[in-house]
N, C-alpha and C positions, 0 to 999 in steps of 0.2 A: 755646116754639113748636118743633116738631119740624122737623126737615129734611124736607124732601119725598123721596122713593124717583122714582130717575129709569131703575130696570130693568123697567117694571111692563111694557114692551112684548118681555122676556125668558119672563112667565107663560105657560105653555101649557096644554091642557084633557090631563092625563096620569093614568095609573091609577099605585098605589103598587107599587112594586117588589117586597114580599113582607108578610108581617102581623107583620114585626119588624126590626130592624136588619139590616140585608142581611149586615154585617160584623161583627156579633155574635152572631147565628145561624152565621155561615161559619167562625166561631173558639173558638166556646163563653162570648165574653160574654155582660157581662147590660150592662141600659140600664136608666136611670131614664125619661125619659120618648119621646116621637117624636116627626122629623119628618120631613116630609117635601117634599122639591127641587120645585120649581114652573117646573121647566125641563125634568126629565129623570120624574122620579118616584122620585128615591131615595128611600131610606126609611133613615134614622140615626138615631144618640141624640145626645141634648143634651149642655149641657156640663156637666150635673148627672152625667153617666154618667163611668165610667173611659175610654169607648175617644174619645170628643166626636167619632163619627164622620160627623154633620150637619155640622161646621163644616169638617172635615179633607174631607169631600166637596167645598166652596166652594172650600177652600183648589186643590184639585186642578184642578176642574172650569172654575172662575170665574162657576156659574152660583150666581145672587144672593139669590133669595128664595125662603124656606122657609114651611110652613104648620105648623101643628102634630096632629099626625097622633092627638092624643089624643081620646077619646071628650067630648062636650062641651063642648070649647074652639073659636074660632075666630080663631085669629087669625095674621096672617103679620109677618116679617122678613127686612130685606135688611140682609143681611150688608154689603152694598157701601157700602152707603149710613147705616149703623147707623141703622136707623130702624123704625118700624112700618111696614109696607105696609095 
């Protein structure tokens, strides 16, 4: 049984921040996959990438739940809570 996600009222209806890693476009990395902030609209990479700047954004920000910003997937995570949203 999973933990239940207790940030879901952190979600907001927000546009992504650019069409790749905001902070690996701004420094010449690469990402393996995206996500994207369900708070703000960042947009990072996973922590399949060198820079794990989705996670390093939570770390900063404190905002919780991420989507995955890849073509055909659907699904979210809160960091906070380690859980599926």
């Amino acid at each position: 049984m999973s933990i239940p996600c207790t940030h879901l009222d952190q979600i907001h209806d927000v546009r992504p921040s650019g069409a790749g890693c905001v902070e690996c476009l701004r420094n010449g990395g690469r990402w393996v996959h995206l996500r994207m902030c369900l708070t703000c609209g960042h947009v990072g990479c996973c922590d399949s990438s060198p820079g794990k700047h989705a996670t390093q954004h939570f770390h900063e920000t404190g905002h919780p739940i991420v989507q995955s910003a890849e073509p055909g997937e659907d699904w979210r995570w809160c960091y906070a809570d380690k859980t599926q949203v």
